[in-house]
N, CA, C and O atoms as a printed pandas DataFrame, in Angstrom:
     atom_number atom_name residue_name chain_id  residue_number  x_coord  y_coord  z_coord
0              1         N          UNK        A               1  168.711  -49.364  208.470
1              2        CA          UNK        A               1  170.030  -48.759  208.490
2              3         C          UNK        A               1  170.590  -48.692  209.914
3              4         O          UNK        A               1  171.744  -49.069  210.117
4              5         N          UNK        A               2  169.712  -48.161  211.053
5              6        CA          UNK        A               2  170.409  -48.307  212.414
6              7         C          UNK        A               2  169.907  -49.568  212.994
7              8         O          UNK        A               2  169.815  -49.649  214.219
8              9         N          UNK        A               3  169.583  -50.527  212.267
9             10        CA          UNK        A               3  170.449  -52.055  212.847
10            11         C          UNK        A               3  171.215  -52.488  212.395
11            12         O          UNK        A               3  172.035  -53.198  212.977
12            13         N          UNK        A               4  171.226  -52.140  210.855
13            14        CA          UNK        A               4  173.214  -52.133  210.663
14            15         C          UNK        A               4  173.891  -51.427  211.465
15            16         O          UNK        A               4  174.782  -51.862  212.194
16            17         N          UNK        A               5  173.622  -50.598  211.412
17            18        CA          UNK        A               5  174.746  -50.226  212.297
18            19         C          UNK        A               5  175.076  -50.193  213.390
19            20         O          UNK        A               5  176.268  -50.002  213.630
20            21         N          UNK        A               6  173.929  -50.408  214.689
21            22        CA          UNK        A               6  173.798  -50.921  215.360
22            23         C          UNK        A               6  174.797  -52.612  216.040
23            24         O          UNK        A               6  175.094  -52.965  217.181
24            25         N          UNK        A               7  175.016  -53.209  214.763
25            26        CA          UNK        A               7  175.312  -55.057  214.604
26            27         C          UNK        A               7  176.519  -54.548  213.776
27            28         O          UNK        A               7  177.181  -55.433  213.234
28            29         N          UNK        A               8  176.877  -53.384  213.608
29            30        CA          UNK        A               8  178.212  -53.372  212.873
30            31         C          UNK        A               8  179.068  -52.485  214.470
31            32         O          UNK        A               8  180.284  -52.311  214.550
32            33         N          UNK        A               9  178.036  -52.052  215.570
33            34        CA          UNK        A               9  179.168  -51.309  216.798
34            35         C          UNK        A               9  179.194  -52.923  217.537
35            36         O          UNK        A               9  180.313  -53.428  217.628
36            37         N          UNK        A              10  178.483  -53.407  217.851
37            38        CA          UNK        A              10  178.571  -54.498  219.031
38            39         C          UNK        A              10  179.719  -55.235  218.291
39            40         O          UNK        A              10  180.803  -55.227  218.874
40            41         N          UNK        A              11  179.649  -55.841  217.148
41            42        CA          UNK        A              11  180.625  -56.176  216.105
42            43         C          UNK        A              11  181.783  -55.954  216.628
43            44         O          UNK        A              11  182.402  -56.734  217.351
44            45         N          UNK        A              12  182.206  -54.597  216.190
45            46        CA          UNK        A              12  183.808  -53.998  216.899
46            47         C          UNK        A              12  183.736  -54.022  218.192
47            48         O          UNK        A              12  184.882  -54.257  218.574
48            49         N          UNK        A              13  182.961  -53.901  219.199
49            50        CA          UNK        A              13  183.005  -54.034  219.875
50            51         C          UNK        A              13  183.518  -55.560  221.022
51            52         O          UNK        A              13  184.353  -55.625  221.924
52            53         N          UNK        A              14  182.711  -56.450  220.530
53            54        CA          UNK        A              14  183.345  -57.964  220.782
54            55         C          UNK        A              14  184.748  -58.135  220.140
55            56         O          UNK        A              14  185.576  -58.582  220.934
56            57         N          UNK        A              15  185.140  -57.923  219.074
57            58        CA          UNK        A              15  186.211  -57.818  218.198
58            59         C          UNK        A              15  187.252  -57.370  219.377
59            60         O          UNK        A              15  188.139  -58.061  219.878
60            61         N          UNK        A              16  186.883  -55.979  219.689
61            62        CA          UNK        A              16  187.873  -55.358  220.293
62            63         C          UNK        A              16  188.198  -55.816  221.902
63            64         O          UNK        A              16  189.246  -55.554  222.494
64            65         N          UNK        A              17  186.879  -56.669  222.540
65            66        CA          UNK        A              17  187.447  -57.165  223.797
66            67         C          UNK        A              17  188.030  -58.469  223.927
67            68         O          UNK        A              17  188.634  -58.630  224.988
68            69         N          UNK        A              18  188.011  -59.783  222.868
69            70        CA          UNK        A              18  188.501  -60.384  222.155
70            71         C          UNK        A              18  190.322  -60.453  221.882
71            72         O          UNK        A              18  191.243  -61.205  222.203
72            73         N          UNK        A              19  190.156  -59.259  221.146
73            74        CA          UNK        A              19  191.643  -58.596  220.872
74            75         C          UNK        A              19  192.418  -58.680  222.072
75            76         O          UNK        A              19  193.526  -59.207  222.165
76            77         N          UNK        A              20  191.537  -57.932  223.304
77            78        CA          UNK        A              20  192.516  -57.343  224.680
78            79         C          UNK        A              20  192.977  -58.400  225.434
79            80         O          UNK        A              20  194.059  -58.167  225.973
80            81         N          UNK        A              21  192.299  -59.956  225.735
81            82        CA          UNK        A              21  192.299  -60.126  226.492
82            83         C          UNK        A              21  192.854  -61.405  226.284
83            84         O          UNK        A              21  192.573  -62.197  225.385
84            85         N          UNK        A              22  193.755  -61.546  227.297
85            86        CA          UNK        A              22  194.885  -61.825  227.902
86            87         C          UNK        A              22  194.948  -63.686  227.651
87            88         O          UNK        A              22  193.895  -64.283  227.871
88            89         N          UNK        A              23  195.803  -64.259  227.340
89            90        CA          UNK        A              23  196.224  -65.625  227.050
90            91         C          UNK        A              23  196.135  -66.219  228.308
91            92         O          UNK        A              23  197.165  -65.802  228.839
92            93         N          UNK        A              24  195.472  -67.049  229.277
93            94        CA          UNK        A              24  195.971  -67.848  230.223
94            95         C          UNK        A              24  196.843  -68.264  230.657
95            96         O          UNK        A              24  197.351  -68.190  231.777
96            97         N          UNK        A              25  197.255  -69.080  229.162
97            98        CA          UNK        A              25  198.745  -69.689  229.394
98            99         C          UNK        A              25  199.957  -69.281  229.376
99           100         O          UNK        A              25  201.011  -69.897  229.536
100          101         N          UNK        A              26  199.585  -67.437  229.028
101          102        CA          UNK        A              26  200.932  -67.084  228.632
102          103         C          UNK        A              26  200.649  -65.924  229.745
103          104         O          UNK        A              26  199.790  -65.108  229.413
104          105         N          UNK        A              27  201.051  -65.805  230.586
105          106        CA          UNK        A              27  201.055  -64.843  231.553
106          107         C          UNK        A              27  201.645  -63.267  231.411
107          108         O          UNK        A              27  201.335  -62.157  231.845
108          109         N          UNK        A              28  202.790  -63.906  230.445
109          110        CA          UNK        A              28  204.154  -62.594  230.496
110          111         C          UNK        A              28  204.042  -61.950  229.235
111          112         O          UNK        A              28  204.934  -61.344  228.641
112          113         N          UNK        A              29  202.432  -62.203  228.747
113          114        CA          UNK        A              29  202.288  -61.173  227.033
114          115         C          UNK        A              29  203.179  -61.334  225.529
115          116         O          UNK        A              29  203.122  -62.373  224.871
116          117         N          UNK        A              30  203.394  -61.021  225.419
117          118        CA          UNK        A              30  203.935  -61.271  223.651
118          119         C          UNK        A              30  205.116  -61.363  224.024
119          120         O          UNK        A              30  205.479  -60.635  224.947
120          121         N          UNK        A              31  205.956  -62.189  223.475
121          122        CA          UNK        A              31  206.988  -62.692  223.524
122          123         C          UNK        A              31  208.203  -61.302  223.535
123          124         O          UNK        A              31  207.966  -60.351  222.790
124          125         N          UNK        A              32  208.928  -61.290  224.040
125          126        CA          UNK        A              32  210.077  -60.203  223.629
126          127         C          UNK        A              32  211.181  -60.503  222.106
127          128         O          UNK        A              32  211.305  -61.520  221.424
128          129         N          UNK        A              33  211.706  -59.428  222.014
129          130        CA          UNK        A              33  212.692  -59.370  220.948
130          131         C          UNK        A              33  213.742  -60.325  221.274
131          132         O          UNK        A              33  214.205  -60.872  220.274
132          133         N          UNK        A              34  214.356  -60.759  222.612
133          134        CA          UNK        A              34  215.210  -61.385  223.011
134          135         C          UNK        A              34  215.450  -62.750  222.702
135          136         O          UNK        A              34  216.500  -63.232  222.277
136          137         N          UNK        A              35  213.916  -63.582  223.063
137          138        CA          UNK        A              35  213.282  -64.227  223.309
138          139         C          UNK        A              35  213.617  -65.131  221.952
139          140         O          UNK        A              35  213.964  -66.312  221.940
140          141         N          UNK        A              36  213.442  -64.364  220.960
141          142        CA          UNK        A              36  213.169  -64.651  219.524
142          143         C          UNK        A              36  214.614  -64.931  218.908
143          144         O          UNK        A              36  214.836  -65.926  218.218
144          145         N          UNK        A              37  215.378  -64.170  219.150
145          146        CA          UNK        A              37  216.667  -63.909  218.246
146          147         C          UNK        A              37  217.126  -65.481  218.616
147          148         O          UNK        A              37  216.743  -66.178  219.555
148          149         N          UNK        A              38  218.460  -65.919  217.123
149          150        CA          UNK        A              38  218.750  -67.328  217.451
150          151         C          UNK        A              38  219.810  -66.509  216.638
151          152         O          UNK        A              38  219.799  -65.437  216.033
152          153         N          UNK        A              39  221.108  -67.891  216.996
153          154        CA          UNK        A              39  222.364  -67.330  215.911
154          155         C          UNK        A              39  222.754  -67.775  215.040
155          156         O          UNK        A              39  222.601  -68.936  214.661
156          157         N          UNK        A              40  223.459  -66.756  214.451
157          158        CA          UNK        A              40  223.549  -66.958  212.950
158          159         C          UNK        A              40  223.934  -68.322  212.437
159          160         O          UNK        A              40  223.031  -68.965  211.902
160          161         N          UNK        A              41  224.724  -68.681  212.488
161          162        CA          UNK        A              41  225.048  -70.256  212.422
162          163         C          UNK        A              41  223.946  -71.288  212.963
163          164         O          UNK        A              41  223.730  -72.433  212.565
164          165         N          UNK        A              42  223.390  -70.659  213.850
165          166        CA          UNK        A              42  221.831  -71.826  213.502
166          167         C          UNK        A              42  220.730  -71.540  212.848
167          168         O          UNK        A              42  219.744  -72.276  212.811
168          169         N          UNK        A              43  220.874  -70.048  212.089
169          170        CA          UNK        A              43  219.788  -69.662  211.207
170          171         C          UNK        A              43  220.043  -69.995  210.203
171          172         O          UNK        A              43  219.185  -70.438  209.439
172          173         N          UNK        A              44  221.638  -69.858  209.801
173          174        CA          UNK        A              44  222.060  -70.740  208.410
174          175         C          UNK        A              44  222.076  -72.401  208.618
175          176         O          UNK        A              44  222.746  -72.917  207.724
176          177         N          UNK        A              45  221.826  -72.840  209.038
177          178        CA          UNK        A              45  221.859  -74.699  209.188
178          179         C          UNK        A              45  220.169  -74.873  208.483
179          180         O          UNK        A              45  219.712  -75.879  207.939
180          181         N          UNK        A              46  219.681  -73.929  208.645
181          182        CA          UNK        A              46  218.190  -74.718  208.353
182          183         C          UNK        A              46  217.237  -73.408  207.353
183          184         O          UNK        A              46  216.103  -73.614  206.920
184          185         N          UNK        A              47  217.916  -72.267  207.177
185          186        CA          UNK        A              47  218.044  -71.617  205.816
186          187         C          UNK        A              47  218.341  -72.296  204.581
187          188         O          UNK        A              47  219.498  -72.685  204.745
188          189         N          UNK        A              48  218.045  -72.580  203.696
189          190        CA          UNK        A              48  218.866  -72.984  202.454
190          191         C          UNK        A              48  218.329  -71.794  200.950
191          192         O          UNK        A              48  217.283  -71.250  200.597
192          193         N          UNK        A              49  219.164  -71.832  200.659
193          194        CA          UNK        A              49  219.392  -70.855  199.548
194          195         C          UNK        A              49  218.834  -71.221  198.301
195          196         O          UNK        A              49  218.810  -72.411  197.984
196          197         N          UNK        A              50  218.346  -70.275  197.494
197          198        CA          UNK        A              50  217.972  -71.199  195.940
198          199         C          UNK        A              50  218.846  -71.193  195.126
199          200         O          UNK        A              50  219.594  -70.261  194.829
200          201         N          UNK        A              51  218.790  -72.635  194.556
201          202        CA          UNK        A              51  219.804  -73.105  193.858
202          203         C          UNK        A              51  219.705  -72.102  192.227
203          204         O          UNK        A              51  218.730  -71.616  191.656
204          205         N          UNK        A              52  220.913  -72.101  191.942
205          206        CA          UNK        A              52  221.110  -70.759  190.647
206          207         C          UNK        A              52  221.634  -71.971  189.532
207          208         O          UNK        A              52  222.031  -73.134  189.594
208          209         N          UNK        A              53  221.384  -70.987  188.533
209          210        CA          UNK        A              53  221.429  -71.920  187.143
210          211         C          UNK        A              53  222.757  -71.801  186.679
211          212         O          UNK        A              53  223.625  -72.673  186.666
212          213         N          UNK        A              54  222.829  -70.500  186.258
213          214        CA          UNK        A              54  223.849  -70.292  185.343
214          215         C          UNK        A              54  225.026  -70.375  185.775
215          216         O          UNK        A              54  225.098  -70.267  187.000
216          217         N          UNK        A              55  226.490  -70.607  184.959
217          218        CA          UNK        A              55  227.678  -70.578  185.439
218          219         C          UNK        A              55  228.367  -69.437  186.257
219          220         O          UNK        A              55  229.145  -69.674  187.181
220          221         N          UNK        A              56  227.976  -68.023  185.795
221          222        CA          UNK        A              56  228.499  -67.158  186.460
222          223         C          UNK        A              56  227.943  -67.070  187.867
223          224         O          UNK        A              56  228.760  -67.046  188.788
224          225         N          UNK        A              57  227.006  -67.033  188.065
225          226        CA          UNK        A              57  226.341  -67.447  189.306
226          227         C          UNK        A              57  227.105  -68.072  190.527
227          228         O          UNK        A              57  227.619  -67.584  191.533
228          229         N          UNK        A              58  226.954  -69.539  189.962
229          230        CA          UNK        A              58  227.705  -70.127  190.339
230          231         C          UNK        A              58  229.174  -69.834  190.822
231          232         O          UNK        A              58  229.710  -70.030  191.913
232          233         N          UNK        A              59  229.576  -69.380  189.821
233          234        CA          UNK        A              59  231.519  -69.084  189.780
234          235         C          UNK        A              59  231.283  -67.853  191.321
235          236         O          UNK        A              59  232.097  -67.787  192.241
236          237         N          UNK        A              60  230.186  -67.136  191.245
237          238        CA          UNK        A              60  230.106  -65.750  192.264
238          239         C          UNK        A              60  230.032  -66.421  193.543
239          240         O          UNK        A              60  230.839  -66.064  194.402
240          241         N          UNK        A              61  229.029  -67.521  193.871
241          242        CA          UNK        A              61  228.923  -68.111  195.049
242          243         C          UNK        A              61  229.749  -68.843  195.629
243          244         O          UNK        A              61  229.650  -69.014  196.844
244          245         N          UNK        A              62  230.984  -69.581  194.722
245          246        CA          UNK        A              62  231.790  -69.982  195.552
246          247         C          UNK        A              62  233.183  -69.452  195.545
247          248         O          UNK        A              62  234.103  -69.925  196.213
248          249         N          UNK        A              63  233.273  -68.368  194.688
249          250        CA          UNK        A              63  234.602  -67.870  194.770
250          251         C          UNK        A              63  233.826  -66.262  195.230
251          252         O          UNK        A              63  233.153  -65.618  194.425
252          253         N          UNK        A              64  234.065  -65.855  196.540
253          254        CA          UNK        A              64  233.768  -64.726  196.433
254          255         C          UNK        A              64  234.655  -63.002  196.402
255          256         O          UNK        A              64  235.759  -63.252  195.918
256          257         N          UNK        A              65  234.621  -62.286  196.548
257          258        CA          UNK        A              65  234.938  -61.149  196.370
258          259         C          UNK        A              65  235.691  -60.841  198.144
259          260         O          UNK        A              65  235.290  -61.123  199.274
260          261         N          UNK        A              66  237.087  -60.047  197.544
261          262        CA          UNK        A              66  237.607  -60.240  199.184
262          263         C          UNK        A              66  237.409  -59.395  199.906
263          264         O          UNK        A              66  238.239  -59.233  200.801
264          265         N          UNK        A              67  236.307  -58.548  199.843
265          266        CA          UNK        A              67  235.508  -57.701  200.704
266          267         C          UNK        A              67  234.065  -58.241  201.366
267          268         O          UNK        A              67  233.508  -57.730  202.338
268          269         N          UNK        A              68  233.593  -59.415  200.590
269          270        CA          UNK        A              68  232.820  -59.972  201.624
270          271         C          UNK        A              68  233.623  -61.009  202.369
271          272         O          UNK        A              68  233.175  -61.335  203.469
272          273         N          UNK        A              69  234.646  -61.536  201.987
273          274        CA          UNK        A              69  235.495  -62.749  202.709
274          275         C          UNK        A              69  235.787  -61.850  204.198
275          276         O          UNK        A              69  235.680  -62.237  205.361
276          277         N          UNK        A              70  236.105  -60.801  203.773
277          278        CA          UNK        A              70  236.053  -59.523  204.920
278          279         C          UNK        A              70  235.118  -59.529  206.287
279          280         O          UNK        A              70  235.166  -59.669  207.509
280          281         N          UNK        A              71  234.256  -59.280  205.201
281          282        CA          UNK        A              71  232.902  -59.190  206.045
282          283         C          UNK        A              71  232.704  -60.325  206.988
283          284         O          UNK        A              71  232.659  -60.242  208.215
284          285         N          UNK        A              72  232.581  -61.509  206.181
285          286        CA          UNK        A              72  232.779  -63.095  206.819
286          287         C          UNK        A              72  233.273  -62.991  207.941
287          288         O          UNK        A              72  232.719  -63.068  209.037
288          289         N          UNK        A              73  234.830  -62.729  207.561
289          290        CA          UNK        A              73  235.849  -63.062  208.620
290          291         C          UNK        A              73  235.330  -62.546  210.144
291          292         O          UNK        A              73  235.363  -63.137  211.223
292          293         N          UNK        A              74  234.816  -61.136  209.772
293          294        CA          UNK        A              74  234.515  -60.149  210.983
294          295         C          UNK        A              74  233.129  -60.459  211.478
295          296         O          UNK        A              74  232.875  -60.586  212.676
296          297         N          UNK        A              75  232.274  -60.571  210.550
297          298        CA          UNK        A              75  231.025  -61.345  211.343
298          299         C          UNK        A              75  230.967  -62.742  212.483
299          300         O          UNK        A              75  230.064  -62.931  213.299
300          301         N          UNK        A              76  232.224  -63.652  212.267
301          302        CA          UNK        A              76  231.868  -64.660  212.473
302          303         C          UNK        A              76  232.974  -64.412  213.658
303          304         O          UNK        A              76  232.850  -65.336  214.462
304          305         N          UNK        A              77  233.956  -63.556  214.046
305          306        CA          UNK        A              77  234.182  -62.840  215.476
306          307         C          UNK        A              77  233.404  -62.263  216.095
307          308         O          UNK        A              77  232.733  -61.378  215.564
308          309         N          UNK        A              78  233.267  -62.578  217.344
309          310        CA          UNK        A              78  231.854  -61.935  217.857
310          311         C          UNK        A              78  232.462  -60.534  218.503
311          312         O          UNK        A              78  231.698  -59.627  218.834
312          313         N          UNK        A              79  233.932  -60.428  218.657
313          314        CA          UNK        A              79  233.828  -59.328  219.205
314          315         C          UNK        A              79  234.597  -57.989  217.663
315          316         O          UNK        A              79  235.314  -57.013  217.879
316          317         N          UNK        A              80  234.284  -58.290  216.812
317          318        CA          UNK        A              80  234.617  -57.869  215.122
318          319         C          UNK        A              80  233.197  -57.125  215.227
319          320         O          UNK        A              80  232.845  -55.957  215.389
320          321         N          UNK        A              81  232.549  -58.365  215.057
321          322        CA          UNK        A              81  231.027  -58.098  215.103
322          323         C          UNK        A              81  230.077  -57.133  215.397
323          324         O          UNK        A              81  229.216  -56.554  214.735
324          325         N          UNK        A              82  230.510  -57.095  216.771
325          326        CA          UNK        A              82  229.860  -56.058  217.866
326          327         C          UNK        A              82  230.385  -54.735  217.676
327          328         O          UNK        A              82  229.796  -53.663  217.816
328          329         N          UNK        A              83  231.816  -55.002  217.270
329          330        CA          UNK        A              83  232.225  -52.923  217.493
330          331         C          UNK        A              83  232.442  -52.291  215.814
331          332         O          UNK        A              83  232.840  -51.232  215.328
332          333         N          UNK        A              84  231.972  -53.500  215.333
333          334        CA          UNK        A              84  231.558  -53.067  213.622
334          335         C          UNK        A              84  229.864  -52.062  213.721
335          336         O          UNK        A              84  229.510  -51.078  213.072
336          337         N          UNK        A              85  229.288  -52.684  214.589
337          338        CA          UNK        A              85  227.763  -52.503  214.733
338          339         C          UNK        A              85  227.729  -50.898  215.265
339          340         O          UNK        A              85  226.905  -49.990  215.155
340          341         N          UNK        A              86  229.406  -51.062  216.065
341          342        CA          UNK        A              86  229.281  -49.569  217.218
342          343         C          UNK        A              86  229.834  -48.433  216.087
343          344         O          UNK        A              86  229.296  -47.364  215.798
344          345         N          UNK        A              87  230.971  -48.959  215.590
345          346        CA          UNK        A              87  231.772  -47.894  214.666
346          347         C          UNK        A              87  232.102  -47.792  213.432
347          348         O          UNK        A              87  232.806  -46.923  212.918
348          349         N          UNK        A              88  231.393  -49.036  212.756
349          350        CA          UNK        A              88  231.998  -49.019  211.097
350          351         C          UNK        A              88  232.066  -50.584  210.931
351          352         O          UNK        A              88  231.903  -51.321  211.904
352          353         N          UNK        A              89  232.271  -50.987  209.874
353          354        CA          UNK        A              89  232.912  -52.204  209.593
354          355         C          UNK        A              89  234.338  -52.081  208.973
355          356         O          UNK        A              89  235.105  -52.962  209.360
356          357         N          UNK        A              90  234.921  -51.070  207.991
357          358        CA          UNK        A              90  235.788  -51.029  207.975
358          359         C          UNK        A              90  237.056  -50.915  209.576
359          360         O          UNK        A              90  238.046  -51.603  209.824
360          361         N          UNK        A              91  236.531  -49.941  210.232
361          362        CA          UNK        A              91  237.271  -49.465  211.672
362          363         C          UNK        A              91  237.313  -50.516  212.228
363          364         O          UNK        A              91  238.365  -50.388  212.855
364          365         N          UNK        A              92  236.737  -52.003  212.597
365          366        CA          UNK        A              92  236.405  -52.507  213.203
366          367         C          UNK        A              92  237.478  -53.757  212.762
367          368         O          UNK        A              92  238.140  -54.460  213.526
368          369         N          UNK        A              93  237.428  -53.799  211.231
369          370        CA          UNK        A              93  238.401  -55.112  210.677
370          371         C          UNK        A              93  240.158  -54.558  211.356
371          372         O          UNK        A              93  241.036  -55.151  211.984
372          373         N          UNK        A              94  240.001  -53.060  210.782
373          374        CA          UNK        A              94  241.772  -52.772  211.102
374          375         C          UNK        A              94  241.746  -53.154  212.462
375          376         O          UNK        A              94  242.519  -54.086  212.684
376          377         N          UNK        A              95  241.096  -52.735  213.488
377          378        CA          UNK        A              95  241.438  -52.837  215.126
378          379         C          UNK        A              95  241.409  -54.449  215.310
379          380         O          UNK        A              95  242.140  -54.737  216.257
380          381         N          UNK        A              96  240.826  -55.580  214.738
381          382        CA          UNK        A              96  241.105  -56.718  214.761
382          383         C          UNK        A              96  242.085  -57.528  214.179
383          384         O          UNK        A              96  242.755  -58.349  214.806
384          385         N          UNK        A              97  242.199  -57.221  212.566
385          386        CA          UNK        A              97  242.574  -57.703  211.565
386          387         C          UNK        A              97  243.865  -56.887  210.913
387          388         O          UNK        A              97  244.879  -57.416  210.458
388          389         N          UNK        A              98  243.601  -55.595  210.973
389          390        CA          UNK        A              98  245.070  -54.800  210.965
390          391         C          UNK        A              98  244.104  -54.444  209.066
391          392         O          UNK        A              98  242.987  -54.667  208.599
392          393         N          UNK        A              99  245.285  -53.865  208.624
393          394        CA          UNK        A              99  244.327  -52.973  207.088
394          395         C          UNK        A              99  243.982  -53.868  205.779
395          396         O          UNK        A              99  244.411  -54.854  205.178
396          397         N          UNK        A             100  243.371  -53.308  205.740
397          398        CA          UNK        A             100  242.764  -54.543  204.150
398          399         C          UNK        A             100  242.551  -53.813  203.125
399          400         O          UNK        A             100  242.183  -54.325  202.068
């Protein structure tokens, strides 16, 4: 029993210095949040959606509702975008777009 357990501490133990220690090649540690982000229009180019069966479906995806056409419009302004994020999305269309 205490060479199990014994071979179960050295265990975590290698495990855990393993874990700590440091990439060579990567000097500057785990990548940042920054680093990562890409934009939207190039996340949708190589996203693709699953294809839907039925007609209504269909009829929803290409005719849409004029509160996401909304949304659209203001997302794809970057400065809509940004003070939607700060104050609303509604507040954000009138100060661009005027009332909807």
């Amino acid at each position: 029993m205490r060479s199990l357990l014994a071979l179960l501490i050295v265990t975590l133990a290698l495990a855990a210095l393993c874990y700590c220690e440091k990439d060579p090649k990567d000097p500057s540690g785990p990548p940042s949040a920054a680093s990562i982000k890409i934009k939207k229009e190039v996340a949708n180019a190589f996203v693709k959606r699953q294809k839907r069966s039925s007609l209504y479906e269909r009829y929803l995806e290409y005719y849409r509702s004029p509160m996401e056409q909304m949304h659209e419009r203001c997302e794809n302004y970057p400065p809509c975008d940004y003070l939607s994020d700060q104050i609303g999305f509604s507040m954000a269309y009138n100060h661009f777009f005027g009332r909807y």
